[in-house]
C-alpha positions in Angstrom: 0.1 8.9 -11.5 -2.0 8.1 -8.7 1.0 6.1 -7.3 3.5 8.2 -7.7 1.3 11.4 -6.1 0.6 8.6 -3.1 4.3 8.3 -3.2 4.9 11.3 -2.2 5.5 13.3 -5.3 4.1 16.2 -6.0 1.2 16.3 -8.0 2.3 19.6 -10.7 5.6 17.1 -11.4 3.5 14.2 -12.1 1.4 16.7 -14.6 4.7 18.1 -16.3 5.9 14.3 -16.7 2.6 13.3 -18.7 2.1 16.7 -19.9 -1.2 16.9 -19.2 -3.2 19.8 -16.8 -5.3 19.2 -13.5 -8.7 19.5 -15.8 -7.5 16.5 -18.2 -6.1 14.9 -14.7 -9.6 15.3 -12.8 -11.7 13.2 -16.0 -8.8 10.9 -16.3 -9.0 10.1 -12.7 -13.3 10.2 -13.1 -12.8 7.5 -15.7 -10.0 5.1 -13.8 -12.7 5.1 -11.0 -15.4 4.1 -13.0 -13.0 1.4 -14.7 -11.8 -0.1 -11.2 -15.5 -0.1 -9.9 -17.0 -2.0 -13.1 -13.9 -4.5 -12.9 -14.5 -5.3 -9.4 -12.1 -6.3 -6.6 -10.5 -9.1 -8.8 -10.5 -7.6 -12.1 -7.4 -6.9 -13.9 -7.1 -3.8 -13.4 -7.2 -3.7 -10.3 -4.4 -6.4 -10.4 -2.3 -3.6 -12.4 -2.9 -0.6 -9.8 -1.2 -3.2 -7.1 2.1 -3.5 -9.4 1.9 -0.2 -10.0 1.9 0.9 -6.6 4.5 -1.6 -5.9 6.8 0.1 -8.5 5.5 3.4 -9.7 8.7 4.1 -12.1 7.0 2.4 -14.7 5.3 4.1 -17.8 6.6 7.5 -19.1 7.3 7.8 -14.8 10.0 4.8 -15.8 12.7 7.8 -16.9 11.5 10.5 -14.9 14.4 12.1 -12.8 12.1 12.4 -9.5 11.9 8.9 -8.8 10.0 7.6 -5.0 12.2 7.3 -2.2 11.9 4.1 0.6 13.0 3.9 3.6 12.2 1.0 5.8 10.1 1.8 8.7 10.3 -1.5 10.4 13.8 -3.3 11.9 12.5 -6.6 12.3 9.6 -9.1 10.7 8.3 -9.0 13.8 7.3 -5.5 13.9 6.5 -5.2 10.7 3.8 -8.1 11.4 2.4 -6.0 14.7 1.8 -3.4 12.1 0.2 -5.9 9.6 -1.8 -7.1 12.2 -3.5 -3.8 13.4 -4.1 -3.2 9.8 -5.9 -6.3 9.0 -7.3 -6.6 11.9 -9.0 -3.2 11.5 -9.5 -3.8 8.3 -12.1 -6.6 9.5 -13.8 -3.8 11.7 -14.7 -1.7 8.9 -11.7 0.8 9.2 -9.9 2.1 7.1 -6.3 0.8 6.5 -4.8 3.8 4.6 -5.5 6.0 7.9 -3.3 3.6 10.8 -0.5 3.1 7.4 -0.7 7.1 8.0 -0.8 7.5 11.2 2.9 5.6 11.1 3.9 8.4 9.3 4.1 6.4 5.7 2.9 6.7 2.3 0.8 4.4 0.5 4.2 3.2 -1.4 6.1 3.1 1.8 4.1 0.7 3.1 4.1 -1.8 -0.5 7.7 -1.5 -0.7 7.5 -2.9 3.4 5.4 -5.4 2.5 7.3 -6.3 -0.7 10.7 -6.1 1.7 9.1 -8.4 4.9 6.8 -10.9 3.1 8.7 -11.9 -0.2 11.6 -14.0 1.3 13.1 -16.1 -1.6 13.3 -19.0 1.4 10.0 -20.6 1.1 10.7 -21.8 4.6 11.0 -18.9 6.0 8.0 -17.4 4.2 6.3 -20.0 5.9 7.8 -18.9 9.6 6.7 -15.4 9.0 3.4 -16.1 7.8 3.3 -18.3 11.2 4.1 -15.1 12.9 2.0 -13.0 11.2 -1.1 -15.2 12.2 0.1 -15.1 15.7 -0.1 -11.6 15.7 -3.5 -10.7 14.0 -4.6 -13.4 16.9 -3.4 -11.2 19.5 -4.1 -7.9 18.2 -8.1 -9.5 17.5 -7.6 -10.1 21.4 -6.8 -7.1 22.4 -9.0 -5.0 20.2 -11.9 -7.1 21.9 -10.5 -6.7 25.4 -10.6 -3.1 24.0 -14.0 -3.0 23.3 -15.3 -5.2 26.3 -13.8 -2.1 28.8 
């Protein structure tokens, strides 16, 4: 559920779906957190939230007739991999990625179904350009961030 309400959805439809109120919702939600902080940042299911995300039609969501909509943000790898680049690049400055994937105007599933569109090529070769490309750019976005913080 917390995909599908990052997705965009609105939260009463999510409820109706697993027929459940906001009360039930709020010590569902008190026990996932506990969960995902005793399993750690490689526990499993943490591994789960991340295919969830990636496809939250899955569950008793896998039928539902308000299903996410995607629409690409980026028009080429290579912005798609400036925008990768702030993020992780950030990301190693202690801020917090969900706010610039915001600030871009997308959801939380917009930007998995990006990342699922630009860095899953079934050409291994090109996988390996991109990721080229990709390291390029977090380079020169650490570059400028420091050029940034010098002035």
């Amino acid at each position: 559920m917390n995909a599908r309400v990052a997705s965009g959805q609105p939260l009463d439809d999510s409820l109706a779906i697993l027929g459940i109120n906001e009360t039930k919702w709020a010590d569902v939600t008190q026990a996932y957190t506990q969960a995902m902080q005793d399993g750690g940042p490689t526990g499993p299911l943490i591994s789960r939230y991340g295919e969830v995300f990636a496809n939250p039609a899955v569950g008793r969501f896998a039928g539902a007739p308000q299903q996410p909509e995607f629409t690409p943000s980026f028009s080429s790898f290579e912005d798609f991999a400036r925008f990768q680049a702030r993020i992780a690049v950030a990301s190693d400055l202690g801020e917090a990625p969900h706010r610039i994937i915001k600030d871009e105007g997308m959801s939380i599933y917009d930007y998995s179904q990006e990342s699922l569109m630009w860095l899953n090529p079934e050409d291994m070769s090109l996988a390996y350009k991109r990721a080229g490309v990709l390291a390029q750019f977090t380079e020169e976005e650490r570059a400028r961030r420091q050029d940034d913080h010098a002035k």
